[in-house]
C-alpha positions in Angstrom: -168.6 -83.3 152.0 -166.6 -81.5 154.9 -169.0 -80.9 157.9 -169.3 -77.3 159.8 -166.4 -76.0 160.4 -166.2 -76.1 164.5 -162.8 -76.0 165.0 -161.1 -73.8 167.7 -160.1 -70.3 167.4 -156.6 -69.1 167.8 -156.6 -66.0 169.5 -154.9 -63.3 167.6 -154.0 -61.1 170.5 -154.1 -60.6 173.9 -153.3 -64.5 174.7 -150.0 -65.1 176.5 -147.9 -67.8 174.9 -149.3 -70.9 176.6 -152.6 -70.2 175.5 -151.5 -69.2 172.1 -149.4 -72.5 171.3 -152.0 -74.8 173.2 -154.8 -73.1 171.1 -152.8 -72.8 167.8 -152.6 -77.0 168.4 -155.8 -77.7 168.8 -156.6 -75.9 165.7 -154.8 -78.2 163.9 -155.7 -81.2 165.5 -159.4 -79.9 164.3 -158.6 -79.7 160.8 -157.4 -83.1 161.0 -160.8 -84.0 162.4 -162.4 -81.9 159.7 -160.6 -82.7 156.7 -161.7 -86.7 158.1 -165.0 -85.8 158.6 -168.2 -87.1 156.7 -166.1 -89.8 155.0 -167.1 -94.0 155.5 -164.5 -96.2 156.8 -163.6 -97.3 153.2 -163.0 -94.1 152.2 -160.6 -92.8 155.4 -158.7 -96.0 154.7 -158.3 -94.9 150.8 -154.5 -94.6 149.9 -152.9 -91.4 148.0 -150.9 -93.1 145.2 -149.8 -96.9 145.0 -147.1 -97.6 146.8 -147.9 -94.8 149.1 -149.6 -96.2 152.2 -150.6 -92.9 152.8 -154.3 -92.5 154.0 -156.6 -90.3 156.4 -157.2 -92.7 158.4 -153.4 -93.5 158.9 -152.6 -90.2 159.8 -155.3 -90.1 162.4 -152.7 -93.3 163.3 -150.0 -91.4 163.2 -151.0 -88.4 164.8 -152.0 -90.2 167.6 -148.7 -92.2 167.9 -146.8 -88.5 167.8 -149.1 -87.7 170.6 -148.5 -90.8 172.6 -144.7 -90.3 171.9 -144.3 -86.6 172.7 -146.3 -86.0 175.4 -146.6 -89.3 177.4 -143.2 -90.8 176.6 -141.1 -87.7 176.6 -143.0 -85.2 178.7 -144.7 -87.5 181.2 -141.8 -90.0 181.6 -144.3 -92.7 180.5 -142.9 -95.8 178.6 -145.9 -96.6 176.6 -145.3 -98.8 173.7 -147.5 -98.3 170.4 -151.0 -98.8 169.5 -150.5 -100.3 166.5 -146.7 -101.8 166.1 -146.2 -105.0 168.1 -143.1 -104.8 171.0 -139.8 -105.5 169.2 -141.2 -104.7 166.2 -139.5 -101.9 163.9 -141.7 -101.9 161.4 -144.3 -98.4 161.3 -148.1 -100.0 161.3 -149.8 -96.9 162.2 -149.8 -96.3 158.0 -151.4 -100.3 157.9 -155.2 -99.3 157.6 -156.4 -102.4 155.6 -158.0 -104.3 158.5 -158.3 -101.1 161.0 -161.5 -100.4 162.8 -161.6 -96.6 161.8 -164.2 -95.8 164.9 -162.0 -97.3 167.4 -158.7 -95.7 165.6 -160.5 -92.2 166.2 -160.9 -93.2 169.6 -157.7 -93.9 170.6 -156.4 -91.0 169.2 -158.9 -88.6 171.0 -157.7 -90.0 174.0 -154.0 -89.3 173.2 -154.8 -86.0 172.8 -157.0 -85.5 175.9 -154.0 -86.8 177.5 -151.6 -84.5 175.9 -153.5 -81.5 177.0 -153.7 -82.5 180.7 -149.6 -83.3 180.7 -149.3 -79.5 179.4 -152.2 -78.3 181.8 -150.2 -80.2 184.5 -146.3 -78.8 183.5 -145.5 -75.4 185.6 -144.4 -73.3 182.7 -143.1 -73.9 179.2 -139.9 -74.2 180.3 -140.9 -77.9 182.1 -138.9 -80.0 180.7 -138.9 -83.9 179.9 -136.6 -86.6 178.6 -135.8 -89.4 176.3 -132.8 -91.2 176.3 -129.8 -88.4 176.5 -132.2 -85.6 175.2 -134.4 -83.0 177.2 -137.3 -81.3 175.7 -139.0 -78.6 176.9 -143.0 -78.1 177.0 -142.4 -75.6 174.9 -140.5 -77.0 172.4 -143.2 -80.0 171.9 -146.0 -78.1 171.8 -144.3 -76.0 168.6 -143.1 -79.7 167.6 -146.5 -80.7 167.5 -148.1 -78.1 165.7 -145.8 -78.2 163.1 -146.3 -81.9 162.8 -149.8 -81.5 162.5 -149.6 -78.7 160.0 -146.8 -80.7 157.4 -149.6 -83.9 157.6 -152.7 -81.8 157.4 -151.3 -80.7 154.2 -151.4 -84.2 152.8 -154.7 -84.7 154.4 -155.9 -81.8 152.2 -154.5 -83.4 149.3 -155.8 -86.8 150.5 -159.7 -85.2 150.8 -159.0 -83.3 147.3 -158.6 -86.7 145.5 -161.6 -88.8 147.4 -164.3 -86.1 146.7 -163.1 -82.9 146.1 -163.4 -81.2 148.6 -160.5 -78.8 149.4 -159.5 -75.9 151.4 -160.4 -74.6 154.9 
């Protein structure tokens, strides 16, 4: 079953619009972590429907690839390649959870979005902006990105939970 919900609160009011966006984030990064929680190894690695490589622990992957992307690479001006795709490669493995280690997956997606958070603590305002290729981004625009990301693939983790033991909602 889904552990205590801890995740954090979005302030309704009173919050300018950093703190509102940052927090609304986190809250979904949370429900990621809560919709993952309790579950073995075996079970996070569980796919949706055949062909569908869909599986919590690959969008834990995932999530922490779009973090790496968005906030490192685009934000930052990093060039950090993937976690999981070889270089040159073109082919997505973040989704490729048959031989992952599920504890050291988490990991490296915590750190991702530590990161994250101290390259938006670090931008001057929302309007900070950051490139890839021929496109500019601002802080702002990420950090709704992101929380739209999150939400769209937290709605297939809910799904995803549903079917491995029922649990749903929250």
């Amino acid at each position: 079953m889904i552990q205590e919900d801890r995740r954090t609160p979005v302030p309704y009011a009173a919050a300018d619009e950093r703190a509102t966006l940052t927090a609304m984030l986190q809250f979904q990064r949370d429900t990621l972590a809560l919709k993952c929680s309790g579950l073995t190894p075996e079970q996070l690695k569980e796919r949706a429907v055949p062909p569908s490589a869909l599986s919590l622990l690959g969008l834990v992957r995932h999530a922490a690839e779009v973090e790496r992307g968005w906030f490192r690479n685009v934000l930052a001006g990093e060039r950090s390649q993937s976690h999981w795709t070889p270089p040159g490669s073109t082919e997505r493995a973040d989704f490729d959870v048959e031989h992952a280690d599920a504890e050291a997956d988490f990991a490296v997606w915590r750190a991702e979005c530590a990161r994250s958070r101290a390259t938006v603590d670090a931008a001057e305002s929302l309007d900070a902006t950051g490139g890839l290729g021929d496109d500019t981004y601002s802080v702002r625009y990420v950090l709704a990105h992101m929380i739209e990301e999150y939400a769209r693939h937290n709605g297939h983790a809910d799904l995803l939970r549903e079917r491995i033991d029922g649990s749903t909602g929250e």
